[in-house]
KETI-53625 format. One record per atom (N, C-alpha, C, CB): x, y, z; residue in one letter. Coordinates in steps of 0.02 Angstrom, whole numbers, padded with zeros to 5 digits, always signed. Glycine has a CB too. Layout:
REM KETI-53625
XYZa...
END
This chain:
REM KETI-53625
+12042+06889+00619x+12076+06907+00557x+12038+06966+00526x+12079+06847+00507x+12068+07020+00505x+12053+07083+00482x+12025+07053+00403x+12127+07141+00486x+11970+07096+00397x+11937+07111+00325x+12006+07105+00269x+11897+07202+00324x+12045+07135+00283x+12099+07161+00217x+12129+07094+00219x+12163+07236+00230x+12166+07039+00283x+12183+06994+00280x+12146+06936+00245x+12197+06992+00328x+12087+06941+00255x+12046+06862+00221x+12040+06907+00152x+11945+06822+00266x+12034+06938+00122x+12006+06948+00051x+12096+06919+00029x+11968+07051+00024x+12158+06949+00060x+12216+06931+00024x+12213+06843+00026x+12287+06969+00062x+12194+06830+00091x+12215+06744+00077x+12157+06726+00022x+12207+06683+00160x+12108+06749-00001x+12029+06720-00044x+12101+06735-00098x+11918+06781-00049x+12129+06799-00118x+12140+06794-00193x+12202+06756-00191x+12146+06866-00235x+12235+06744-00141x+12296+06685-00161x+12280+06632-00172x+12343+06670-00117x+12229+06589-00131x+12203+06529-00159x+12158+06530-00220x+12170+06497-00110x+12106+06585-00239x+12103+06574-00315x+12162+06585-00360x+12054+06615-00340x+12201+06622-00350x+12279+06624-00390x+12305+06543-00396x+12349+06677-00335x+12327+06502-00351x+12354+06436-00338x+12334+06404-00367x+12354+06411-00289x+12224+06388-00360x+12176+06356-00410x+12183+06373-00474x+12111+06370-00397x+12189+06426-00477x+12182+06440-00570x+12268+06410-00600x+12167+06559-00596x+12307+06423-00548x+12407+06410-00598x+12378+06333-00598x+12524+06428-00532x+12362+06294-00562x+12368+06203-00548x+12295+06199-00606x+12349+06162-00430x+12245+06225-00614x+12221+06212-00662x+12239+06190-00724x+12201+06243-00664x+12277+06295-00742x+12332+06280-00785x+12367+06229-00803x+12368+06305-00772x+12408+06203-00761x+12467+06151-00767x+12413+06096-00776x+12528+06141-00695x+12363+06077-00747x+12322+06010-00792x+12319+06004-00833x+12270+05993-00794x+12280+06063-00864x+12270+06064-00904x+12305+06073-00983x+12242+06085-00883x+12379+06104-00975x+12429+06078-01017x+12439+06006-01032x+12482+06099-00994x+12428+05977-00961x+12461+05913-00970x+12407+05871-00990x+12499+05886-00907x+12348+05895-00994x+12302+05841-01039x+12318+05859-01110x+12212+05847-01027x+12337+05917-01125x+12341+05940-01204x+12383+05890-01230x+12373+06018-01222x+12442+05894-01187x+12502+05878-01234x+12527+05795-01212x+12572+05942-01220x+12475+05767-01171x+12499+05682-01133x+12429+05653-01138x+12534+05679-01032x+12371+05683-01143x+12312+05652-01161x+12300+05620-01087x+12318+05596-01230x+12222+05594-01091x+12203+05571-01012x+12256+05530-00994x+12131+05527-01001x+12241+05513-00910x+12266+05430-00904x+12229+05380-00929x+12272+05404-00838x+12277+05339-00935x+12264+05257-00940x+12208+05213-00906x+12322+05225-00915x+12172+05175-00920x+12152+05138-00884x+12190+05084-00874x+12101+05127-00898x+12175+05071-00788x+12227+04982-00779x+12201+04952-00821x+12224+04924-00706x+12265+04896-00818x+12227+04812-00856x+12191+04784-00861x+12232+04767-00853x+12165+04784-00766x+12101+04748-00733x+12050+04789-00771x+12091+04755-00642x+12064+04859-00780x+11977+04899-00817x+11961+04892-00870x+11964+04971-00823x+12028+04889-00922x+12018+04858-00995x+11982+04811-01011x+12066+04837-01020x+12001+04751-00997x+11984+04676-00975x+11897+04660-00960x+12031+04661-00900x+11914+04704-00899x+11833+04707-00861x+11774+04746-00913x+11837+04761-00776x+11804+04804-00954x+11781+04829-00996x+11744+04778-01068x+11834+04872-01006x+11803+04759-01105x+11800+04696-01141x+11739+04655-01132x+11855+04658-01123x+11762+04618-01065x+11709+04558-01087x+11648+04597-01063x+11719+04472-01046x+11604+04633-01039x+11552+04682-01037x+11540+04686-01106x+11568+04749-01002x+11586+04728-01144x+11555+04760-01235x+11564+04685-01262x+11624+04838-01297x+11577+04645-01249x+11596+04593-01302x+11554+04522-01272x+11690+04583-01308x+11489+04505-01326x+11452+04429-01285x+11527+04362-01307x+11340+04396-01346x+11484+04326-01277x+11535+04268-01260x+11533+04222-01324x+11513+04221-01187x+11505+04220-01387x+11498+04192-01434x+11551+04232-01467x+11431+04186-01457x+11576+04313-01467x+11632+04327-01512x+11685+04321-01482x+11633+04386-01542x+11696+04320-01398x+11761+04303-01394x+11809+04251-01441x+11760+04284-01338x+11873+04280-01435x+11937+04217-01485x+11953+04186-01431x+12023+04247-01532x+11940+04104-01451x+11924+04032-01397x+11895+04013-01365x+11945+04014-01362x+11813+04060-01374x+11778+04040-01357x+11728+03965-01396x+11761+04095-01346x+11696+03912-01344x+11690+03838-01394x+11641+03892-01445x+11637+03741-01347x+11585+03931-01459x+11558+03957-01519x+11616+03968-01572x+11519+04023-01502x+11681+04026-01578x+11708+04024-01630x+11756+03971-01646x+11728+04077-01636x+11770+03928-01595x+11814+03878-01612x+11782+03815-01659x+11841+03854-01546x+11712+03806-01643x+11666+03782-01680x+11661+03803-01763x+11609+03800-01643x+11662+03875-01747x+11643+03909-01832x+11737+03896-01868x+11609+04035-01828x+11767+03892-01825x+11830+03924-01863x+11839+03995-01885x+11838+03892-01922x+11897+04013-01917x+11919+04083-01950x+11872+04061-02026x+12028+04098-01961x+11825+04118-02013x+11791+04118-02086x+11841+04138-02158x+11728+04179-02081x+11893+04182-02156x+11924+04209-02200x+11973+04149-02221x+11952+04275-02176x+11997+04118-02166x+12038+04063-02180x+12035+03968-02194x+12070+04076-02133x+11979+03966-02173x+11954+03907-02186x+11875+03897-02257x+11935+03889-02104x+11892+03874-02311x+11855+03876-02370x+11797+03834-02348x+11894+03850-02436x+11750+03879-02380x+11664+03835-02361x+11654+03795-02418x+11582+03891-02353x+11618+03719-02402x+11604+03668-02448x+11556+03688-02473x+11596+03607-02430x+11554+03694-02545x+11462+03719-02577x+11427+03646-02556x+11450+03738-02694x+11369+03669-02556x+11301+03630-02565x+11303+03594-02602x+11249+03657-02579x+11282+03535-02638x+11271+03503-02687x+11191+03511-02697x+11299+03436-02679x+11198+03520-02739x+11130+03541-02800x+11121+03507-02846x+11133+03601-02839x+11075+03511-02880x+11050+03477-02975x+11082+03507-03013x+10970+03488-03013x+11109+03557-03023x+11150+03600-03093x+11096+03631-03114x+11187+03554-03163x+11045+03670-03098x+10994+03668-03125x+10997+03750-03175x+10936+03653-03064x+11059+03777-03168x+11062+03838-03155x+11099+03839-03223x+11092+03864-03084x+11062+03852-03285x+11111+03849-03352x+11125+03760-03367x+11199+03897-03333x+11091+03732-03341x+11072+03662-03357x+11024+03641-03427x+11034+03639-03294x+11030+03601-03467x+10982+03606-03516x+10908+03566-03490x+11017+03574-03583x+10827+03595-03513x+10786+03547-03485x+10798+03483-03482x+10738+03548-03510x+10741+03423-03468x+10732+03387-03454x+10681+03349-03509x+10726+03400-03399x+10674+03305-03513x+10599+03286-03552x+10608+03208-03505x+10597+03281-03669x+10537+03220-03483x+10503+03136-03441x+10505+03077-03500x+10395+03143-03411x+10549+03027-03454x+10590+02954-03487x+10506+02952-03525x+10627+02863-03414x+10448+02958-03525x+10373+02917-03542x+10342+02960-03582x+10320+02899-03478x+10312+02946-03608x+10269+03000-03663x+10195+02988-03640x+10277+02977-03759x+10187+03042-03623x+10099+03047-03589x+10103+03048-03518x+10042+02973-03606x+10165+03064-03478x+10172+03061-03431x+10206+03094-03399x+10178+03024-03425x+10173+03150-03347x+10188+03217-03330x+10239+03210-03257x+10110+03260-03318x+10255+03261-03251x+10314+03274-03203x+10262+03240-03123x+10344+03384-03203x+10200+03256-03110x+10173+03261-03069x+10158+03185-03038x+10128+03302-03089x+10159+03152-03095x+10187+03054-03085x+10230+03048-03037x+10234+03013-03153x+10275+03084-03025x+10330+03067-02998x+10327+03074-02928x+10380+03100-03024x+10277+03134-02896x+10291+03160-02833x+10257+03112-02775x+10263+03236-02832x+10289+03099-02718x+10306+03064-02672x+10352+02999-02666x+10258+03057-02654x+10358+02980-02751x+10401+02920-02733x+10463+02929-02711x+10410+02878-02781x+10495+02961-02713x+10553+02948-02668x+10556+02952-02599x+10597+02984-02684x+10510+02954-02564x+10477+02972-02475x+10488+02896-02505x+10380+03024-02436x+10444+02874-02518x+10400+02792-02504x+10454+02753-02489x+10353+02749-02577x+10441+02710-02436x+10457+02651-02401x+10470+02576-02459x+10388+02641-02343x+10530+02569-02451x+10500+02489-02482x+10536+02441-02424x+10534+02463-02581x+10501+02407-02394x+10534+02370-02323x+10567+02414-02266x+10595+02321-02345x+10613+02416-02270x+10653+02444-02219x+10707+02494-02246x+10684+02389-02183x+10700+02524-02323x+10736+02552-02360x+10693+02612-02379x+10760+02509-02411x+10719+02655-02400x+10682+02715-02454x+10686+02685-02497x+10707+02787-02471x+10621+02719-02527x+10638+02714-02621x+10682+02740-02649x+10592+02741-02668x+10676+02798-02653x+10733+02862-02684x+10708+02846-02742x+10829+02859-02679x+10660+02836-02773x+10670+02847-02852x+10559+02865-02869x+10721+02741-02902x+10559+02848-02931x+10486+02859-02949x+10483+02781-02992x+10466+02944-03002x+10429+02759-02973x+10387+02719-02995x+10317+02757-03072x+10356+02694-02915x+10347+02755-03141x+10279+02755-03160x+10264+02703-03217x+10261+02825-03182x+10190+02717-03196x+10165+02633-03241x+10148+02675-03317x+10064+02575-03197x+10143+02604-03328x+10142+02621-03422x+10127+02542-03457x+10244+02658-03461x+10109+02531-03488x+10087+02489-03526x+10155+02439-03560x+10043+02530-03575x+10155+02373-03545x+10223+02356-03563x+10228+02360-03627x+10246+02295-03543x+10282+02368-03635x+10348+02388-03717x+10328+02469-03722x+10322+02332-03828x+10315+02513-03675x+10293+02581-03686x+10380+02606-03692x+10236+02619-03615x+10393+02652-03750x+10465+02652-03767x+10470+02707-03726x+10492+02658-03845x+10549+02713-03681x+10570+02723-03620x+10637+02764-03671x+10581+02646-03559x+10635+02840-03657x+10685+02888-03701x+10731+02932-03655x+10639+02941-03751x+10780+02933-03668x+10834+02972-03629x+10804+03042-03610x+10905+02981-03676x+10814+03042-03528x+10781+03114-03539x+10834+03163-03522x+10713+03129-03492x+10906+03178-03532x+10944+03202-03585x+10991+03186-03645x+10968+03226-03561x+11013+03199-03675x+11089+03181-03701x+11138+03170-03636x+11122+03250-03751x+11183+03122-03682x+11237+03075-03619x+11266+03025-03685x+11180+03012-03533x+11267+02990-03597x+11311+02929-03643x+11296+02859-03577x+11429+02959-03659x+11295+02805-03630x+11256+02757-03584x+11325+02710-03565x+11183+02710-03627x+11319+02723-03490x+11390+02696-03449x+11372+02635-03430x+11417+02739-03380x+11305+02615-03427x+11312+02534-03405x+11262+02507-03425x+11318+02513-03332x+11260+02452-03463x+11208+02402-03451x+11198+02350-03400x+11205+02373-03497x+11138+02347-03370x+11148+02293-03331x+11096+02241-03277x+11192+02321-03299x+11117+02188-03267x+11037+02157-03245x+11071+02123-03200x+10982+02107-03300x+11022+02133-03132x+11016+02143-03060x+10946+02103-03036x+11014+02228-03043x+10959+02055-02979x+10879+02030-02953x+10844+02067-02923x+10872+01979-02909x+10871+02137-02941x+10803+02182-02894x+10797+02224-02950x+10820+02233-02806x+10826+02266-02977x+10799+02293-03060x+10806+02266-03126x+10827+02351-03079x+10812+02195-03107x+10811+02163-03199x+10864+02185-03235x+10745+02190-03251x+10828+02213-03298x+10853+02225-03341x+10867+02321-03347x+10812+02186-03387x+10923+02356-03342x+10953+02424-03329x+10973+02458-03366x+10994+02429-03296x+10995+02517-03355x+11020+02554-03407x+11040+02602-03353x+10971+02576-03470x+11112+02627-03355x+11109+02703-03325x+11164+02733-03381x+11138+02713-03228x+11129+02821-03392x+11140+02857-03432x+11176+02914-03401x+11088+02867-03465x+11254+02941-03401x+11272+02993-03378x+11256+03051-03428x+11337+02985-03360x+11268+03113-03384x+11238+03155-03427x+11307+03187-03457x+11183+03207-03391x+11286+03244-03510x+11358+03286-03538x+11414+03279-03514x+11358+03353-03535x+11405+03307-03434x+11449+03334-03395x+11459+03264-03362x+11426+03400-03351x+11431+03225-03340x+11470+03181-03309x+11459+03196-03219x+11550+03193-03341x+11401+03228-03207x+11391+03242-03135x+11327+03207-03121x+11388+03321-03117x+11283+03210-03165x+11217+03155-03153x+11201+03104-03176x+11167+03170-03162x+11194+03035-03158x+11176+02985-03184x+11094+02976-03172x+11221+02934-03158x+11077+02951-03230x+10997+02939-03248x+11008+02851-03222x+10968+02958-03355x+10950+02828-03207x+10946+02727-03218x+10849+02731-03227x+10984+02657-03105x+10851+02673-03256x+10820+02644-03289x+10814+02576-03265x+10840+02653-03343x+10738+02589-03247x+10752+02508-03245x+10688+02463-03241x+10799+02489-03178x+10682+02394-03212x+10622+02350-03226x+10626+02355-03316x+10538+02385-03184x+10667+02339-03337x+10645+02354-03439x+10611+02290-03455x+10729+02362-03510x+10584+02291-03492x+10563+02227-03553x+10615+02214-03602x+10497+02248-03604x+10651+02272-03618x+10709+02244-03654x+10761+02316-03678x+10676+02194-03728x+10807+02297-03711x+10850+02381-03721x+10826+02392-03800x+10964+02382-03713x+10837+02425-03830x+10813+02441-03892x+10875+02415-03930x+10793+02519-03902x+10854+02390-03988x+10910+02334-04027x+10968+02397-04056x+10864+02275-04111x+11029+02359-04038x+11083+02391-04023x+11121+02434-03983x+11086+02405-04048x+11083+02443-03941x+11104+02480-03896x+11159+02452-03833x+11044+02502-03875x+11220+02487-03830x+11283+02458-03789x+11312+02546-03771x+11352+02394-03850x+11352+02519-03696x+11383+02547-03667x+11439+02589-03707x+11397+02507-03624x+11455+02665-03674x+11471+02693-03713x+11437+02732-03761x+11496+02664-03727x+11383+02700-03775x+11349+02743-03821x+11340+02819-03815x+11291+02720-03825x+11349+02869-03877x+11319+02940-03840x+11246+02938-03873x+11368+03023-03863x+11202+02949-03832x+11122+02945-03849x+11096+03018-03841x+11077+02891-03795x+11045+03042-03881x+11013+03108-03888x+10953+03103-03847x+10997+03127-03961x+10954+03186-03822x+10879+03176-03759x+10823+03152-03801x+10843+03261-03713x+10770+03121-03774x+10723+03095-03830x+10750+03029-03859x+10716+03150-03892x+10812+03017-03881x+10823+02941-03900x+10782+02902-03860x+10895+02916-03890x+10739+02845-03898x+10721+02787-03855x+10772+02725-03832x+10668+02758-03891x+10773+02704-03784x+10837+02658-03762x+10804+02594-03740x+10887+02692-03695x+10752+02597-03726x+10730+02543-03702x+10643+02553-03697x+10770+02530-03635x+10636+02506-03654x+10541+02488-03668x+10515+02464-03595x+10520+02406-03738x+10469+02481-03558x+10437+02477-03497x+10414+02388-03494x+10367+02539-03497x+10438+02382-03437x+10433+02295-03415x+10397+02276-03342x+10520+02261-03406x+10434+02209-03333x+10428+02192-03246x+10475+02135-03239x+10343+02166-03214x+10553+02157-03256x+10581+02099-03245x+10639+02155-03175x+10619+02052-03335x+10670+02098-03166x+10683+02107-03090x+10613+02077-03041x+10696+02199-03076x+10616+02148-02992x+10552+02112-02932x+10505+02154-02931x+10571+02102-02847x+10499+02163-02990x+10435+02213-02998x+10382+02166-03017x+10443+02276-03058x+10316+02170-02985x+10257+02132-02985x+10234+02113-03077x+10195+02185-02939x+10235+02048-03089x+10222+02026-03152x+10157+02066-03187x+10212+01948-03147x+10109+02078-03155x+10053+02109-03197x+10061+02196-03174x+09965+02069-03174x+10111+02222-03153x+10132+02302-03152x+10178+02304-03211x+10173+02333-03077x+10187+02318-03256x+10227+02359-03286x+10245+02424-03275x+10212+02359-03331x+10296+02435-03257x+10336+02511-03243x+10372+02526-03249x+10347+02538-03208x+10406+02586-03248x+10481+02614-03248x+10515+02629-03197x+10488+02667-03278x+10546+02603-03152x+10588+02640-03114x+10628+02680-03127x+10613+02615-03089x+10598+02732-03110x+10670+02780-03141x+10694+02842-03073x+10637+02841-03235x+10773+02826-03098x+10807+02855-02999x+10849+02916-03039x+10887+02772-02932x+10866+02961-03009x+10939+03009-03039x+10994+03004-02955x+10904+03131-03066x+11041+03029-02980x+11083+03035-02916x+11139+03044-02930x+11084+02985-02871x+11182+03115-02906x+11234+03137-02922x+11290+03109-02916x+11236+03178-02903x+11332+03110-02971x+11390+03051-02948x+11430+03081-02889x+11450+03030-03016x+11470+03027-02865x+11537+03061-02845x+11605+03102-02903x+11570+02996-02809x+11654+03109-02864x+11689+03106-02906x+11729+03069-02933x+11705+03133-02900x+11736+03029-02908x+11772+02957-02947x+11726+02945-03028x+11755+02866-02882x+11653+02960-03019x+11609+02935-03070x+11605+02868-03070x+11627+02953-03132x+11602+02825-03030x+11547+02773-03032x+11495+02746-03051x+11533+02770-03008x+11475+02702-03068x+11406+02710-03106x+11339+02687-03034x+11406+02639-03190x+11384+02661-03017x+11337+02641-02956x+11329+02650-02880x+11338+02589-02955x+11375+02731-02870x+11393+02777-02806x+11358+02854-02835x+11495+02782-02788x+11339+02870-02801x+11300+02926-02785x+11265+02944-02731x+11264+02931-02819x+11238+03018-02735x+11194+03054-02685x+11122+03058-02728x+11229+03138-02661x+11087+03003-02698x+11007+03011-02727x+10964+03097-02723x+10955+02951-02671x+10952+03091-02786x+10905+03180-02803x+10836+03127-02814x+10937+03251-02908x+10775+03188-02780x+10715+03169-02799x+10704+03193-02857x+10669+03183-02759x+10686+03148-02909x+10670+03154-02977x+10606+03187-02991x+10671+03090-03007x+10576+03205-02939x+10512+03256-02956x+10526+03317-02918x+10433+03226-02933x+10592+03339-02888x+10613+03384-02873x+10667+03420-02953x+10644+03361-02802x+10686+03389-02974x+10721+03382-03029x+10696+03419-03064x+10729+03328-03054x+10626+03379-03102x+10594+03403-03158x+10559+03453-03152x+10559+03365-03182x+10551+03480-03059x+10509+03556-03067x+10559+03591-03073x+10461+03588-03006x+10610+03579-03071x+10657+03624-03103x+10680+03639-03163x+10697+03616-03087x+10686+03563-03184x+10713+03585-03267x+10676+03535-03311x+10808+03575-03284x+10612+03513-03299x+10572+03498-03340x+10540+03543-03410x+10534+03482-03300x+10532+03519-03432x+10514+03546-03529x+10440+03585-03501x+10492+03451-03614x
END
């Protein structure tokens, strides 16, 4: 093949390369790349995506749709715009209180605080309320439980020596009111005199004697005086 012949076929095939360029390259302008198959999408997917966000996977089927299913608050003390506290005992600091509700009695928790005091030591609401029950039981004697304002915490009282004269259910009593007086009736040891004293959030029915036990020295580092 002559010199003059191969340079003409070199510039026809760069002519051919550059028009089919051309024409690609329109057709990416105006149709955009191809597609990927299904299979590459897919295969793509679960690669960018761990297996805890897949939809049906057991992780989100577990959580549910966050936007659509309402979260239960916590139950708490109210402690938050709650009014203080003042300790049922006079001379007797918040710090009385800590571990009794851990403590064991048989095969039960305590849930409440044990403090001693000298019997007839006068035993005072440690808020305003209103006193929803009187009442005597062979394991706390002689009782008292006091709901508060709101009607979400019940106070009890108990082991008494006696209630303070006149005092009945219904009553609305002021924090600081005395209601009663430190004993050992129930099964509290005859030469201990003490107070049992429990809190525990009602339900909502308000019951006097259903609730979720609060540690009462968790309580008072909160909203103690």
């Amino acid at each position: 093949m002559s010199r003059r012949v191969r340079r003409g076929f070199s510039l026809a095939v760069v002519f051919f390369a550059f028009c089919a360029g051309m024409i690609v390259a329109a057709g990416l302008y105006h149709f955009g790349p191809p597609l990927p198959s299904e299979m590459e999408v897919k295969a793509r997917t679960e690669v960018a995506s761990p297996p805890s966000a897949r939809v049906g996977s057991p992780d989100t089927a577990a959580k549910g749709n966050l936007a659509a299913t309402p979260t239960v608050p916590i139950p708490t003390t109210g402690s938050i715009g709650a009014p203080p506290l003042r300790m049922p005992l006079d001379n007797v600091g918040a710090e009385a209180m800590k571990g009794g509700f851990q403590e064991k009695r048989g095969s039960r928790p305590h849930e409440a605080a044990d403090l001693l005091a000298p019997r007839n030591t006068p035993v005072h609401a440690v808020q305003g309320g209103t006193i929803a029950k009187l009442f005597f039981s062979k394991a706390g004697g002689i009782t008292i439980y006091e709901f508060d304002a709101d009607e979400r915490l019940c106070y009890y009282y108990a082991h008494l020596e006696r209630y303070v004269d006149g005092l009945h259910e219904g009553q609305h009593v002021a924090k600081g009111e005395v209601i009663g007086y430190v004993g050992t009736s129930g099964n509290a040891p005859p030469n201990t005199p003490h107070l049992h004293f429990a809190i525990f959030e009602l339900n909502a029915d308000r019951k006097w004697w259903q609730g979720r036990p609060l540690d009462p020295y968790m309580v008072f580092k909160e909203r103690g005086e």
